[in-house]
PLY file of the C-alpha trace (Angstrom):
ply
format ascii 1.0
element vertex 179
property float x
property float y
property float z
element edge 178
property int vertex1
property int vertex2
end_header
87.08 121.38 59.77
84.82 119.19 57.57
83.00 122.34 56.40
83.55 125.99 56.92
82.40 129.25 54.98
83.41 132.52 57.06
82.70 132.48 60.67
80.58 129.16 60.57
82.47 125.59 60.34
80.83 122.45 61.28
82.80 119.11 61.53
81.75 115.52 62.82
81.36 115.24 66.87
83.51 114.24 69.11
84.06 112.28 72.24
84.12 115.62 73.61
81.37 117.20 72.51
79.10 114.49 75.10
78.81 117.05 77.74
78.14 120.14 75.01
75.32 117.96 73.74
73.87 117.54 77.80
74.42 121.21 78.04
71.99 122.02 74.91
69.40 118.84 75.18
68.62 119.39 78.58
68.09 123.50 78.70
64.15 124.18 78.08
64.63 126.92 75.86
66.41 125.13 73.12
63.59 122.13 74.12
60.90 123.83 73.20
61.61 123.81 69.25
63.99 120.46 69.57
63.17 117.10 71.06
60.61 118.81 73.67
60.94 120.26 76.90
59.28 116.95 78.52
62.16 114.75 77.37
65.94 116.34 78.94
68.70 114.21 77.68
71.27 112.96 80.19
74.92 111.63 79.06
73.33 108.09 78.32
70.54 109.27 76.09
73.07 111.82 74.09
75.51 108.92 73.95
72.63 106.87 72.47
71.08 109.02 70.07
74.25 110.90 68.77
76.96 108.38 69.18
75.76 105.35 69.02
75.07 103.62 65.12
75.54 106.26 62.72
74.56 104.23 59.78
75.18 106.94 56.64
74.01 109.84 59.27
76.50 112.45 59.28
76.24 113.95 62.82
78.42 117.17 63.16
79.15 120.18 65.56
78.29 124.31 64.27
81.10 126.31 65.10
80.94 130.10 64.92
83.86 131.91 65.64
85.55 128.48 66.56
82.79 128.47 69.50
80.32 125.12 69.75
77.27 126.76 69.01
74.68 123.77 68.11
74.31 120.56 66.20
73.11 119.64 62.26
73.16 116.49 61.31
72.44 114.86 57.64
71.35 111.59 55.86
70.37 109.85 52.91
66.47 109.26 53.88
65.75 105.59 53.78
62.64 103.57 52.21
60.45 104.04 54.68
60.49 108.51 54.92
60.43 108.16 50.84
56.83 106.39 51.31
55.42 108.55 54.25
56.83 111.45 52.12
55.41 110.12 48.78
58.68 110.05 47.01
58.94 106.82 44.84
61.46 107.41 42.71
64.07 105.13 43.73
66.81 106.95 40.98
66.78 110.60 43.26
69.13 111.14 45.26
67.13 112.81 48.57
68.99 113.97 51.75
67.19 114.98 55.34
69.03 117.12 57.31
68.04 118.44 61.09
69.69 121.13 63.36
69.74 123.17 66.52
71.79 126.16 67.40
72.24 125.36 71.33
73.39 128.33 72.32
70.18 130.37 72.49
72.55 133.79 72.64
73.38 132.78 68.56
69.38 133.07 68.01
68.39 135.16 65.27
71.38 136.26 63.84
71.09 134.92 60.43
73.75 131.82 61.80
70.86 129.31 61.10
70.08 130.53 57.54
74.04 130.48 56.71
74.37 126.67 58.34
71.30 125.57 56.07
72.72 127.42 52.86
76.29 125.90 53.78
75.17 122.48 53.95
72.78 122.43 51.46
75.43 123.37 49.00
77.81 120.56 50.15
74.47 118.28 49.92
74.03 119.12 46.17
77.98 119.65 45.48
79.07 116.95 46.94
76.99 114.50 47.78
74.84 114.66 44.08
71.62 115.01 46.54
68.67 115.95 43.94
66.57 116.93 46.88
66.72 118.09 50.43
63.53 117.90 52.61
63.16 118.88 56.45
60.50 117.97 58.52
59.60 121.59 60.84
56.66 121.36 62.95
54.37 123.74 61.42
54.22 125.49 64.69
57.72 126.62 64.10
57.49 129.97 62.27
60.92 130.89 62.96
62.68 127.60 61.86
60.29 127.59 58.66
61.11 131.23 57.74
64.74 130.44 57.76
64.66 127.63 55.95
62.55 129.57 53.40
65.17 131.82 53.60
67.28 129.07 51.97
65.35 127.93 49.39
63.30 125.87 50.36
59.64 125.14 49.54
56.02 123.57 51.51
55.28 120.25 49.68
53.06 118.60 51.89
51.52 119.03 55.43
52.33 115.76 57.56
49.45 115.49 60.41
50.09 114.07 63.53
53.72 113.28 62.42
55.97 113.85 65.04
55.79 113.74 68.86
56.35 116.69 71.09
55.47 117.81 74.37
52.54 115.09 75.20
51.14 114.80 71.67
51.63 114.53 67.84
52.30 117.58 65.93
51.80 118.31 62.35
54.99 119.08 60.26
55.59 120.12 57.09
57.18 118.32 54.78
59.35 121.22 53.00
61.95 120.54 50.28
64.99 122.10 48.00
65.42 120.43 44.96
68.82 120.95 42.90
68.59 123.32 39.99
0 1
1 2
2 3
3 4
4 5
5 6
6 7
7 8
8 9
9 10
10 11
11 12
12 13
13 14
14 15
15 16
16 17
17 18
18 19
19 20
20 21
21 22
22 23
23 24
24 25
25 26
26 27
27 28
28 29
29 30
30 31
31 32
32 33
33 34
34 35
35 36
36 37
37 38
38 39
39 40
40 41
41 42
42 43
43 44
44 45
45 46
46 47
47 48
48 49
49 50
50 51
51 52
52 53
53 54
54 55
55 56
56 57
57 58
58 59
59 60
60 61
61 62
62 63
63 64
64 65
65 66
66 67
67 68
68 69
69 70
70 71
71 72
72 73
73 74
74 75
75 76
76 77
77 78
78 79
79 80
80 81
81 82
82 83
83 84
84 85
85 86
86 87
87 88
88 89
89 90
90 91
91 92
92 93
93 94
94 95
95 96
96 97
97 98
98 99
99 100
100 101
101 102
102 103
103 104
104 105
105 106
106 107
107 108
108 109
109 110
110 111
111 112
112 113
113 114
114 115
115 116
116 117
117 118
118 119
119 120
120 121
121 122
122 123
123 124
124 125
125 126
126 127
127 128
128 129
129 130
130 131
131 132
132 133
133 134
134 135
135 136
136 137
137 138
138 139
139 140
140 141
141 142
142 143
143 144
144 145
145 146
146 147
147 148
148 149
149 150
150 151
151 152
152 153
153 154
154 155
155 156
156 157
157 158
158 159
159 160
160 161
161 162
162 163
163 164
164 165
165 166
166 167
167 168
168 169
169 170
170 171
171 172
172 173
173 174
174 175
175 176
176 177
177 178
């Protein structure tokens, strides 16, 4: 396990996590709040997004219970997120993380809330990260309460910043900064 606190583990994918990744990216529920429900993945597109070039992207498998339950990945943000997110202070350390919980029977159970606290603390342990920011849509009440839930803050609405389901969606820009 790279990570585990209780029930909840996560640790880097696997060759055999492709078809677990199909599974998740292509059902419409999980769709509608990741990726879209107008873009399915197949095996080539998981292979290409999730294990292809990595770069510093840590890309990593939720267990709970020891069962595959979703997907959280987490990265230094490069030069180009600090400007759209108006961070120019090259000395901070600032992480991005993103994540899904695949199996929609895990939904609302507090799992999500314990992933984000879990890695979070490895962020700011670990890593030194002085900041963590996420980009929800701001559509997303129940992914924005959660991560409220875990600290985290509304710094700055992004308009038109990510594309989902035919058009661009605001986000917000939401971030935890280390105390």
């Amino acid at each position: 396990m790279f990570l585990q606190n209780g029930r909840l583990a996560i640790r880097e994918l696997i060759e055999e996590d492709k078809q677990l990744m199909v599974k998740w990216l292509s059902d419409p529920e999980v769709l509608q709040y990741y990726e879209g429900r107008d873009r399915p993945a197949d095996l080539a597109q998981v292979e290409e997004d999730f294990f292809g070039e990595a770069g510093d992207e840590l890309r990593c498998l939720i267990l709970y219970e020891k069962n595959p339950i979703g997907y959280v990945q987490f990265y230094p943000i490069g030069d180009e997120e600090r400007e759209i997110y108006g961070y120019f202070d090259a000395l901070n350390t600032i992480y991005g993380m993103d994540q899904f919980i695949g199996e929609v029977s895990y939904w609302n159970k507090g799992i999500g809330t314990q992933l984000v606290e879990m890695v979070v603390n490895y962020l700011f342990t670990d890593r030194k990260a002085d900041r963590i920011v996420m980009d929800p849509q701001t559509w997303n009440e129940r992914a924005i309460r959660c991560y409220e839930k875990s600290g985290f803050k509304k710094v700055k609405l992004l308009p038109k910043h990510e594309w989902h389901e035919g058009e661009y969606r605001d986000c917000w820009l939401i971030e935890k900064k280390r105390e």
